[in-house]
C-alpha positions as CSV (number, residue, x, y, z in Angstrom):
1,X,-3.7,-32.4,-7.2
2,X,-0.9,-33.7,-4.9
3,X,2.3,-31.3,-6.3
4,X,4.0,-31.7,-2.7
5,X,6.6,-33.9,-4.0
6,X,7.5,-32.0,-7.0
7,X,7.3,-28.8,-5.1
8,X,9.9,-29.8,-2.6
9,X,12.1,-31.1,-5.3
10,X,12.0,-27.9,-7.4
11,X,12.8,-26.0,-3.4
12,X,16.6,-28.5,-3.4
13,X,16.9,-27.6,-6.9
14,X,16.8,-24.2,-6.0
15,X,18.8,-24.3,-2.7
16,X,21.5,-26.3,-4.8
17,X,21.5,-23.7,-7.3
18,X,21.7,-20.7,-4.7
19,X,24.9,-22.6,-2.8
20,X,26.6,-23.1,-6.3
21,X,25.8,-19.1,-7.1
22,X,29.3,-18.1,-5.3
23,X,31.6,-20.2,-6.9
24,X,30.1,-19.6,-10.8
25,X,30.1,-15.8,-10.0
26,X,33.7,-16.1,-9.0
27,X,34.6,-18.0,-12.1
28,X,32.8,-16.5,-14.9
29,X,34.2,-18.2,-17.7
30,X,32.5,-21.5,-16.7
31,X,28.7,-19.9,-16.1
32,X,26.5,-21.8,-18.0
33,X,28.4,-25.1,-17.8
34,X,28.2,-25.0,-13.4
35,X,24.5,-23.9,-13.9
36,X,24.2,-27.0,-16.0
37,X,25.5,-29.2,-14.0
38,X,23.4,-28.0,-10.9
39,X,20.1,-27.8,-12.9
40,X,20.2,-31.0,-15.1
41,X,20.3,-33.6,-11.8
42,X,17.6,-31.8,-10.5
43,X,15.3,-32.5,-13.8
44,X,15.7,-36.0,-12.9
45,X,14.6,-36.0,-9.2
46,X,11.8,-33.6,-10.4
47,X,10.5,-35.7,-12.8
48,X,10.6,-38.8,-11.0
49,X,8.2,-36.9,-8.4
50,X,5.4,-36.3,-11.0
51,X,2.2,-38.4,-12.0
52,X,0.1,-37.5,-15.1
53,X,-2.2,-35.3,-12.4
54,X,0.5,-32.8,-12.2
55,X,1.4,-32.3,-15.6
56,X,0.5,-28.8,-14.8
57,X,3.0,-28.8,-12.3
58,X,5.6,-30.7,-14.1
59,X,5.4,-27.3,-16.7
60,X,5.9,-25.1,-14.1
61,X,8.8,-26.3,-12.6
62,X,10.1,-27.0,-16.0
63,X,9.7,-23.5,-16.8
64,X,11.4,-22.3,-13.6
65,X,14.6,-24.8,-13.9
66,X,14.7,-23.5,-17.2
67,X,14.8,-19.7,-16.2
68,X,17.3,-20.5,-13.8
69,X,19.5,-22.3,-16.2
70,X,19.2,-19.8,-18.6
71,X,20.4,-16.7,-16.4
72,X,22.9,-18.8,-14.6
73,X,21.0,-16.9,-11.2
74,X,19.0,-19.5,-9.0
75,X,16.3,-16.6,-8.1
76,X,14.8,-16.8,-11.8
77,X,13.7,-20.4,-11.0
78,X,10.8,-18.5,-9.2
79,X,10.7,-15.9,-11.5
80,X,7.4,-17.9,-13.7
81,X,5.7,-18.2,-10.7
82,X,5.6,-14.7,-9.8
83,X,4.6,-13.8,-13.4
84,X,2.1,-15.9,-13.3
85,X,0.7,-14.5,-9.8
86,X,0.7,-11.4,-11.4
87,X,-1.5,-12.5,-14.6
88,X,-4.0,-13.9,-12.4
89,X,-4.4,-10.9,-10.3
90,X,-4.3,-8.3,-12.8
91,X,-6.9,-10.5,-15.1
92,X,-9.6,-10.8,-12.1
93,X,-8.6,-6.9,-11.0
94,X,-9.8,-5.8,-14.6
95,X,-13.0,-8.0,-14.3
96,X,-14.0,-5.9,-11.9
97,X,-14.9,-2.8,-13.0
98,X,-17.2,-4.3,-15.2
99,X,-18.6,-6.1,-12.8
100,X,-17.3,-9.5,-14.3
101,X,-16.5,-11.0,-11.0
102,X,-14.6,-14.6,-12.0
103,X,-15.2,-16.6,-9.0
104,X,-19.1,-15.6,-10.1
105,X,-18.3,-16.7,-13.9
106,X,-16.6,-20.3,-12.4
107,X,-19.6,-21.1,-10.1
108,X,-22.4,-20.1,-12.4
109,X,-20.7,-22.4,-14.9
110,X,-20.2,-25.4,-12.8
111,X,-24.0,-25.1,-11.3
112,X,-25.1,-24.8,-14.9
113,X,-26.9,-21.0,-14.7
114,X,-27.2,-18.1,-16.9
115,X,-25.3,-15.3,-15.8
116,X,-28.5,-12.9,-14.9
117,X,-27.0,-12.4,-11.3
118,X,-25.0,-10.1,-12.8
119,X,-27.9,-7.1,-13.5
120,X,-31.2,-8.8,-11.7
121,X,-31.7,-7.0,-8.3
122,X,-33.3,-9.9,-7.0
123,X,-29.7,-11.8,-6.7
124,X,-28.0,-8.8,-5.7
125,X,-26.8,-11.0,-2.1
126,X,-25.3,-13.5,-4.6
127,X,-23.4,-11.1,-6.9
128,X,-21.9,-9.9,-3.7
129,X,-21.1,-12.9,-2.3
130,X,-19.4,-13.4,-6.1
131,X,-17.5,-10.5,-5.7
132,X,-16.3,-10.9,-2.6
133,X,-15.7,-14.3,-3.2
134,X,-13.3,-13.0,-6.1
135,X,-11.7,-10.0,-4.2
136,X,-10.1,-12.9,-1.9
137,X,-8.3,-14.0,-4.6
138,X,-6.8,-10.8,-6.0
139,X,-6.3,-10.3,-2.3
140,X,-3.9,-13.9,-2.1
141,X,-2.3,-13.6,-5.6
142,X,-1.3,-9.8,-4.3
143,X,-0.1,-11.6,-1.1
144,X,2.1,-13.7,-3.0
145,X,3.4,-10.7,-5.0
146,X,4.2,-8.3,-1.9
147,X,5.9,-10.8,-0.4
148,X,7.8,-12.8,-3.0
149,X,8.8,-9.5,-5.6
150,X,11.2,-8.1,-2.8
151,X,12.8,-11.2,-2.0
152,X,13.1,-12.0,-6.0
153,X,15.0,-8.7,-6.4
154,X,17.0,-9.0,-3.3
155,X,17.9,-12.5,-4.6
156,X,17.1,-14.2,-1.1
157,X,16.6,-17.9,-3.0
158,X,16.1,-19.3,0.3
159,X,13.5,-17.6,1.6
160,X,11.7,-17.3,-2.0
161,X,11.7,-21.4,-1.5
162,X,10.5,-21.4,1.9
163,X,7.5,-18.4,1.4
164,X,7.0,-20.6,-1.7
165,X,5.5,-23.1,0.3
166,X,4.0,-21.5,3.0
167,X,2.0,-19.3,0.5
168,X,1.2,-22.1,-2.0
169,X,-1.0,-25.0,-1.2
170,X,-1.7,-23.9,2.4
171,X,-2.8,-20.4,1.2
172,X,-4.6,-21.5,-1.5
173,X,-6.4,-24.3,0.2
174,X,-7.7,-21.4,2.6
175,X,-8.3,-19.5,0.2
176,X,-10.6,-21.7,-1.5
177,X,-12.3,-22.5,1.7
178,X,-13.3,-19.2,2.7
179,X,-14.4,-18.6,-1.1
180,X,-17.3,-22.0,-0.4
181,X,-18.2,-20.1,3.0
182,X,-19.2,-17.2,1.0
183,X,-21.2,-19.2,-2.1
184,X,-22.2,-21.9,-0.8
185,X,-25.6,-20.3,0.2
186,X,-26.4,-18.1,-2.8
187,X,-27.7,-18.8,-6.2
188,X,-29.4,-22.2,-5.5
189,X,-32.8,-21.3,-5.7
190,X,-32.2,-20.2,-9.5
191,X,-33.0,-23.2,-12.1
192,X,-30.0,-24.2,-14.4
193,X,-30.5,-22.1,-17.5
194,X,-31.5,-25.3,-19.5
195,X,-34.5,-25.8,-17.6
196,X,-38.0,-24.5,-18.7
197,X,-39.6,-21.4,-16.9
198,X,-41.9,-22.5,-14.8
């Protein structure tokens, strides 16, 4: 999915937002009718970057303009994305304990395979590959979060927008890539699980 575009867009909403921040805090009566006036252009140019592919996109820069309109503070527009970093990480953290690795659920799923990696000793290689494989991504989404929670707090909207990109499609593109190095050899033998025994 190609969100460059609307990315970029939602990073000049956001720098537009931070250099109005000053003047609204200095006159507090007007607030929410400045942050209007900063966020509202900046649904236009945001929309006009999107295609029906990144509908998924679209909502999350939707969310963010709306956060940031809301508070009147331009840091909140990357407030949803930080929440959601944190979802994603805590959900494949708890999986692991029980030895649910997610990476290992996602690949079994799209090769069309029972899940018996999971307690045959025979695959034990490919459940560690799987949970490996899945510690990456707890390891990225955490990467996000140490680096983007201080500079939320500290309200640093400029560098939010700039780590923003360096740790979004270029970390998770690399991400993904080191996740096919480590499964790309395990679990093919293994017929899908609606193919006879032989």
């Amino acid at each position: 999915i190609n969100t460059t575009g609307s990315v970029r867009a939602a990073q000049q909403l956001s720098l537009r937002a931070a250099g109005d921040t000053t003047s609204r805090q200095r006159a507090d009566g007007s607030l929410y009718e400045n942050a209007s006036l900063v966020t509202l252009p900046g649904v236009g140019q945001v929309t006009r970057t999107l295609d029906p592919s990144n509908n998924a996109a679209g909502v999350g820069v939707a969310v963010g303009v709306f956060m940031a309109w809301r508070s009147g503070q331009a840091e909140d527009f990357f407030l949803w994305g930080v929440l959601t970093n944190g979802a994603y990480a805590a959900v494949l953290l708890a999986a692991m304990p029980a030895r649910w690795p997610v990476v290992g659920l996602v690949v079994a799923a799209l090769r069309g395979q029972d899940m018996s990696w999971r307690t045959d000793l025979a695959r034990r290689a490919e459940r560690t590959a799987y949970t490996a494989a899945t510690w990456l991504w707890i390891g990225m989404f955490a990467a996000r979060l140490l680096v983007q929670v201080p500079l939320y707090l500290a309200g640093e909207v400029a560098l939010l927008g700039i780590a923003r990109l360096v740790m979004g499609v270029p970390l998770w593109g690399l991400t993904l890539w080191l996740t096919w190095l480590l499964v790309r050899g395990v679990g093919r033998t293994q017929p899908p699980s609606d193919a006879p025994a032989s």
